[in-house]
N, C-alpha and C positions, 0 to 999 in steps of 0.2 A: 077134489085133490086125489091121487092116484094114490095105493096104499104104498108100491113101492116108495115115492116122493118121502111119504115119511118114514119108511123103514130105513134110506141115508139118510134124514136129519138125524134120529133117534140114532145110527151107530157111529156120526161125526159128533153126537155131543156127548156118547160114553167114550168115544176115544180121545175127546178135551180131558173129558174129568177124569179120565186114567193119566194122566200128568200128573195133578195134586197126589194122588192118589201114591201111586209111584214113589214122588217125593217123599214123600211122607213117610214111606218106608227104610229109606236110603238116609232121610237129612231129619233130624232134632228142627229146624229150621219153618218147614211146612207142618203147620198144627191147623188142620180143617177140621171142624165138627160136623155131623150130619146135616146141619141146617145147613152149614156152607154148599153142602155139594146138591142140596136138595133147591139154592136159593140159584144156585149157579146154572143149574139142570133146568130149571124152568126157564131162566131167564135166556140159555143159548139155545133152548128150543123155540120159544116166541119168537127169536131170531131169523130161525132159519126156518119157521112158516113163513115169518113177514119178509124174508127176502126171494120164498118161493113164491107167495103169494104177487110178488111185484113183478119175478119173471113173468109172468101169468097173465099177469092186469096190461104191461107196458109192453106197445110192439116194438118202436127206436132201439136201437143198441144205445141212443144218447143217455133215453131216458130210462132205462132199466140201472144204466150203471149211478145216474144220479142217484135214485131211488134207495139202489143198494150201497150207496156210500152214505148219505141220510142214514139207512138203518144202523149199518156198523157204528156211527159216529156217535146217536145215542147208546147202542151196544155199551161204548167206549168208557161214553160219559157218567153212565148208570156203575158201570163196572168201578172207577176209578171213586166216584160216590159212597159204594158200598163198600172195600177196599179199605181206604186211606181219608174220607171224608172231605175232597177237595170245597166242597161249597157249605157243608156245619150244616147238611140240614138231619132232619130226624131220623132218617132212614139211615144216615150213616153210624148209628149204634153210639154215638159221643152224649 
């Protein structure tokens, strides 16, 4: 993997978490703790190696974008888990 590849994941996922961040400043409303943004940071970095690594792996246009809609989709589902606890399991902090 080329070192630029991860020098944009690394500055598309501090400019995700400059959002919370932001918020947080501006709204009573966004209350993140360090683990928040430390669970969140790994988690949209694993991201965007596994959807670099899939550009990488797949030649198709078909099969790159399945690939990458796959990843996003647990992205989503881990997210929304961790979040709001749509399925009760342990990882959602309940």
């Amino acid at each position: 993997m080329k070192t630029e590849n991860l020098s944009i994941i690394l500055m598309v996922v501090v400019g995700i978490l400059l959002i919370p961040f932001i918020g947080m400043q501006v709204s009573e409303e966004v209350n993140w703790t360090g683990s928040d943004f430390l669970i969140m940071g790994i988690l949209l970095f694993l991201t965007g190696l596994a959807i670099n690594f899939a550009l990488i792996k797949f030649k198709t246009l078909k099969s790159r974008i399945i690939a990458c809609a796959v990843i996003l989709f647990v992205l989503i589902v881990i997210w929304a888990e961790l979040a709001v606890g749509i399925f009760g399991t342990p990882i959602a902090g309940s």
